[in-house]
N, C-alpha and C positions, 0 to 999 in steps of 0.2 A: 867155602867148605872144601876141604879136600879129600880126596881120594885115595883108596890105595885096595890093593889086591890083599888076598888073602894071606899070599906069600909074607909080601912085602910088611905087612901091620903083624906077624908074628914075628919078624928080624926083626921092628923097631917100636914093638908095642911101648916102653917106658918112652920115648919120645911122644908118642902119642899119648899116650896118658898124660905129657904132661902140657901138651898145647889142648888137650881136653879142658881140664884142671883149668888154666891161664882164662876158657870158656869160649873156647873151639868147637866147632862142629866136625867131625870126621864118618864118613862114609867107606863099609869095606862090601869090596866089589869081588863075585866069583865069576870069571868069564863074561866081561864087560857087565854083568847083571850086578845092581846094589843088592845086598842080603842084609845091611844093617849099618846102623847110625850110632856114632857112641855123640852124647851128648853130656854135657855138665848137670851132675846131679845137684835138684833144686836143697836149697837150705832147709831143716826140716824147724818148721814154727815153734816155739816154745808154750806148753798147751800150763793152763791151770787146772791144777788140780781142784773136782769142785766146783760148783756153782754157786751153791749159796755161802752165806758169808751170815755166821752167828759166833756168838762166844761160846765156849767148852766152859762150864762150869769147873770150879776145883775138886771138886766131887764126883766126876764123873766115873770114874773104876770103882766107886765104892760100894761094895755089900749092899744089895737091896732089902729092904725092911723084911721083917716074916709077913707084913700085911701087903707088899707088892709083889710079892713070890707065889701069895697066896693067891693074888688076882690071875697068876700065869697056869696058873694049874687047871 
């Protein structure tokens, strides 16, 4: 893990960004004290939409009867 001042990582932040990137760890330090760690952002999962799993009928947008309209009222 390397180091660098505060100075120093804003004159060569795109370097570090990109040994971040590559999945470097870098530490910036204000007066020998660490304030913060840039680390490689985790890949984000690919989620499914949904959980259950049915068929869509072909009828499903169509007009409800007057006798199932009538049950909503």
């Amino acid at each position: 893990m390397e180091t660098y001042t505060v100075q120093a990582a804003k004159t060569q932040l795109s370097r570090i960004l990109h040994d971040v990137e590559a999945g470097g760890e870098v530490t910036i330090s204000r007066a020998d004290r660490p304030v913060a760690r840039l680390v490689p952002v985790e890949p984000v999962a690919k989620r499914r939409f949904g959980m259950m799993n049915f068929p869509v009928p072909a009828d499903f947008d169509a007009p409800l009867s007057e006798e199932e309209l009538s049950a909503w009222e």
